[in-house]
C-alpha positions in Angstrom: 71.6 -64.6 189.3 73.2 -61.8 187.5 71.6 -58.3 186.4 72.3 -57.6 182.8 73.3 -53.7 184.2 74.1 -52.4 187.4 71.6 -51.5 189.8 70.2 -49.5 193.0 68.9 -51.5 195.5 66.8 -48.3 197.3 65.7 -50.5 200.5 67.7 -52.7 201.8 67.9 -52.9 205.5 71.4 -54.3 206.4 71.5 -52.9 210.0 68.9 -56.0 210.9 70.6 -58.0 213.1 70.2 -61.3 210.6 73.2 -59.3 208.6 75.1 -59.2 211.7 77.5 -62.1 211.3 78.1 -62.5 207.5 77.4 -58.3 206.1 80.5 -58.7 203.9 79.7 -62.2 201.9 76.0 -60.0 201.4 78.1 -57.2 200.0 80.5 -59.6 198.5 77.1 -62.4 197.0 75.1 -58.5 196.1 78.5 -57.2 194.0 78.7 -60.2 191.9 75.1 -60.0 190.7 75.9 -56.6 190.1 74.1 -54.9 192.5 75.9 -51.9 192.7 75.3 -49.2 195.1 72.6 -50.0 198.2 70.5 -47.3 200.3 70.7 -48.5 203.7 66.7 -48.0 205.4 66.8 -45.9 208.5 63.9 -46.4 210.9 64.5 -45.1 214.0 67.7 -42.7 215.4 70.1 -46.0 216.3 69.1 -47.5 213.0 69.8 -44.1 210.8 73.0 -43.6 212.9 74.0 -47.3 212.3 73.1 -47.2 208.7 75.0 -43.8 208.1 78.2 -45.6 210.1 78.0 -48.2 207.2 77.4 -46.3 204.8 81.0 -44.7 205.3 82.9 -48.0 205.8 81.9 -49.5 202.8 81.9 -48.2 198.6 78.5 -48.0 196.8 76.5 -48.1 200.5 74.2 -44.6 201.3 71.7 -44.0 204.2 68.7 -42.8 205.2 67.7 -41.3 208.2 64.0 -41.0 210.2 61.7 -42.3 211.9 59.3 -45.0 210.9 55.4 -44.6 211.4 55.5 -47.8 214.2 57.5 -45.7 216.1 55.8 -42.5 216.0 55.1 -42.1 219.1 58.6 -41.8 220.2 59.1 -38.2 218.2 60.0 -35.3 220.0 62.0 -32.3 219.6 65.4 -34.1 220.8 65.1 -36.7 218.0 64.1 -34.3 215.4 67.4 -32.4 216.6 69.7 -35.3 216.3 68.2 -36.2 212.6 68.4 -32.5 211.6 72.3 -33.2 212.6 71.9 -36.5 211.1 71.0 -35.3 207.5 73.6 -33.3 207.0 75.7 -36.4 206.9 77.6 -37.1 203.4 76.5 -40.5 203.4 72.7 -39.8 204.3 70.2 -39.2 201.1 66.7 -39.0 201.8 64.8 -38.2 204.9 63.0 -41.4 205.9 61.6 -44.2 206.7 59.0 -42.0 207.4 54.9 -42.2 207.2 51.9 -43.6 207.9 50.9 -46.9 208.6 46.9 -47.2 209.5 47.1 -50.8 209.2 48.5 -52.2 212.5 48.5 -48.5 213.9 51.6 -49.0 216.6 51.5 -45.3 216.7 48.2 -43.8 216.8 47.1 -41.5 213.8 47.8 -38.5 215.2 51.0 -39.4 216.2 51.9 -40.3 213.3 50.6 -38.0 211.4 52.8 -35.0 213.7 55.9 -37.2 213.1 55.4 -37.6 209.4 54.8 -33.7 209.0 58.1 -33.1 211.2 59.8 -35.0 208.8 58.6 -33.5 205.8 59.8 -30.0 207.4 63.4 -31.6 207.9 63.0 -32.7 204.5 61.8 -28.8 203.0 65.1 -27.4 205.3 67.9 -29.7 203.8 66.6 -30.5 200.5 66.9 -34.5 200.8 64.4 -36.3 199.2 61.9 -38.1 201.1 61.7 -42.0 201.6 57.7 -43.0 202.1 56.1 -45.8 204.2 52.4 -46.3 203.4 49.8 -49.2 204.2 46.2 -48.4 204.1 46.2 -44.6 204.3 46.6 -43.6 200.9 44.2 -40.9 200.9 45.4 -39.2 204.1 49.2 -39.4 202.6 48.2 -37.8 199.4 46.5 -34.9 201.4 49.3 -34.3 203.4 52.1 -34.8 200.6 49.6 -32.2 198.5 49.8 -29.7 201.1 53.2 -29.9 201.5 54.1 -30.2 197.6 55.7 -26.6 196.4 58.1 -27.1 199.7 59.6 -30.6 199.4 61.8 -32.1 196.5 61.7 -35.5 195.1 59.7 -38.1 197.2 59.4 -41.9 197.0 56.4 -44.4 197.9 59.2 -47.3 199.0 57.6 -51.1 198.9 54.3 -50.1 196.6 51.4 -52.6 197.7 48.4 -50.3 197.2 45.7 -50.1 194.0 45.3 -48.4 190.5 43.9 -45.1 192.4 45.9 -44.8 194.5 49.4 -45.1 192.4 48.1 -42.5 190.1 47.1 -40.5 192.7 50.7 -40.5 193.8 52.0 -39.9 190.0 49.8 -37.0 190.1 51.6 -35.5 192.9 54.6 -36.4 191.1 56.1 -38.9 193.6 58.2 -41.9 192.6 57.3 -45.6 193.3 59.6 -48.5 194.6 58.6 -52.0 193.9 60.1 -55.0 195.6 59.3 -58.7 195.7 55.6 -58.4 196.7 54.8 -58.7 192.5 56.3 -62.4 193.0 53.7 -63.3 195.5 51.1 -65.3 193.9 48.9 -64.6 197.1 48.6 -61.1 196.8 50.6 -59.7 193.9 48.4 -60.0 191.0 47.0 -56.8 191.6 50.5 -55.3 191.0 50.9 -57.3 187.9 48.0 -55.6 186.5 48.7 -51.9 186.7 53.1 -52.0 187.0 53.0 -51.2 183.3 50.9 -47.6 184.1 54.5 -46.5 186.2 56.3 -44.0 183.8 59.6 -45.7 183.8 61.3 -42.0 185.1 59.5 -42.6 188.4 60.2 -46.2 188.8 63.1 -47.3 191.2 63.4 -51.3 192.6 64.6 -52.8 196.0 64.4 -55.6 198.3 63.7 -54.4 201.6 65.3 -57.1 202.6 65.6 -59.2 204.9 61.9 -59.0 204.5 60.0 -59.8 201.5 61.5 -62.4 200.2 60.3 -63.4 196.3 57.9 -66.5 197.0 58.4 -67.5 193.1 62.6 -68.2 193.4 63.7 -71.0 192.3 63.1 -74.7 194.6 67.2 -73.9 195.4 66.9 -70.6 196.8 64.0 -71.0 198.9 64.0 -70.1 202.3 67.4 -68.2 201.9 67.1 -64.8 204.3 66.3 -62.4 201.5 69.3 -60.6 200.3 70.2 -57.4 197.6 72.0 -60.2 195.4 68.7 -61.4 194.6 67.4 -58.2 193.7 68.0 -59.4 189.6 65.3 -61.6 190.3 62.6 -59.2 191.0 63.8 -57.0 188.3 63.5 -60.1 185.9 59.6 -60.4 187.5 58.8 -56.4 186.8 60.0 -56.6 183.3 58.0 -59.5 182.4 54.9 -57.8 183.4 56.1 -54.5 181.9 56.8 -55.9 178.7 60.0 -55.0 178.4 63.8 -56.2 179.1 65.6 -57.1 181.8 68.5 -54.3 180.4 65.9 -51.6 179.7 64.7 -51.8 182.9 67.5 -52.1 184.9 68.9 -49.6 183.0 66.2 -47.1 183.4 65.8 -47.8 187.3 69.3 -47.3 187.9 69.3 -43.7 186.2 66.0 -43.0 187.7 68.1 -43.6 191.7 71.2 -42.0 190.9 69.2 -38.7 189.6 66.1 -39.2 192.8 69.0 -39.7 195.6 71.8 -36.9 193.8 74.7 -39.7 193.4 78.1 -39.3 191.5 78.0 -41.5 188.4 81.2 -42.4 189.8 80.3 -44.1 193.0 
């Protein structure tokens, strides 16, 4: 599985320990299908500070640092401290994972609603953009993201799952959307099949968030594989078909659209 142009895999999260013993035939497998440059998903301080340490060892790898909504409760002002440091970091380019979750609600609400609005400060002070978790608290995010609005940059829903209203709520508050494998899940994708076409390609980026999420409709060959960036091609190949458009456009598109969001070199 090749992609017919390079691409940005915008979640991938290679610090999981099932990358431990083999992270260079995954860089090696995602190279060849021409995945090209990966954001490492940070989602607590050891995973942001592991991702970053990747991120420098290896071409084409970035980072994100923060703190993920399961984990809210752990925020307090020695962690935002060490991610302020954190974000200054070369290799780091977006604030994030950061959120709310109100479906399994490891953190409470309130905690994670003073950890997300940390975060977006950290966010308005270095002028990263901001990588979004969300699940079932759509209209909460989109109040807080609209209060916060004229002080933060560019800002990313990763791992879209949610309905029409509530993606063009986000589009109204001019925030990007990620979309991984969940559209290849014939158990719960078909709601995404529906309204992917109503994402202005400019605010459309792709990823894996691998090793999770991995495309139920692969082929007999590659099923049960860990889930991977190399197979990221594959969930392009799904978008496009319910886009109604190419492969090329969109990969093309998608890979622009991540190189401007996280401020690459064309280079890299």
């Amino acid at each position: 599985m090749t992609s017919p142009a390079p691409l940005v895999d915008i979640g991938a999260n290679l610090t999981h320990e099932s990358f431990a013993k083999d992270l260079d035939a995954v860089l090696g497998r995602a190279h060849a299908a021409r995945v090209a440059t990966l954001i490492l998903t940070g989602t607590d301080m050891a995973h942001s500070e592991q991702a970053a340490a990747l991120a420098h060892r290896h071409d084409g790898l970035y980072a994100t640092a923060g703190l993920h909504p399961h984990m809210a409760s752990h925020w307090d002002a020695t962690l935002e401290s060490a991610m302020r440091a954190l974000h200054t970091d070369a290799k780091v380019v977006a604030v994030g994972e950061c959120g709310l979750d109100f479906n399994r609600n490891f953190s409470t609400p309130a905690e994670q609603e003073r950890a997300l609005e940390a975060q977006l400060g950290l966010a308005a002070e270095s002028g990263l953009p901001l990588f979004l978790h969300e699940r079932d608290a759509g209209p909460r995010m989109r109040e807080i993201l609209r209060h916060w609005r004229d002080d933060i940059g560019s800002a990313v829903i990763h791992c879209f799952t949610a309905d029409r209203e509530t993606l063009h709520g986000y589009m109204d508050l001019d925030v990007h959307i990620g979309l991984t494998g969940w559209l290849c899940d014939e158990r719960r994708g078909h709601h995404l099949r529906e309204i992917v076409g109503d994402i202005p390609v400019e605010r459309l980026m792709v990823e894996t968030d691998c090793p999770y999420l991995l495309p139920r409709n692969l082929p007999a060959k590659l099923k049960g594989r860990r889930h991977e960036p190399a197979l990221l091609p594959w969930i392009v190949r799904e978008i496009a078909h319910w886009r109604g458009e190419s492969e090329t456009t969109l990969a093309t598109a998608t890979t622009a659209t991540a190189r401007r969001f996280f401020q690459l070199d064309e280079e890299q």
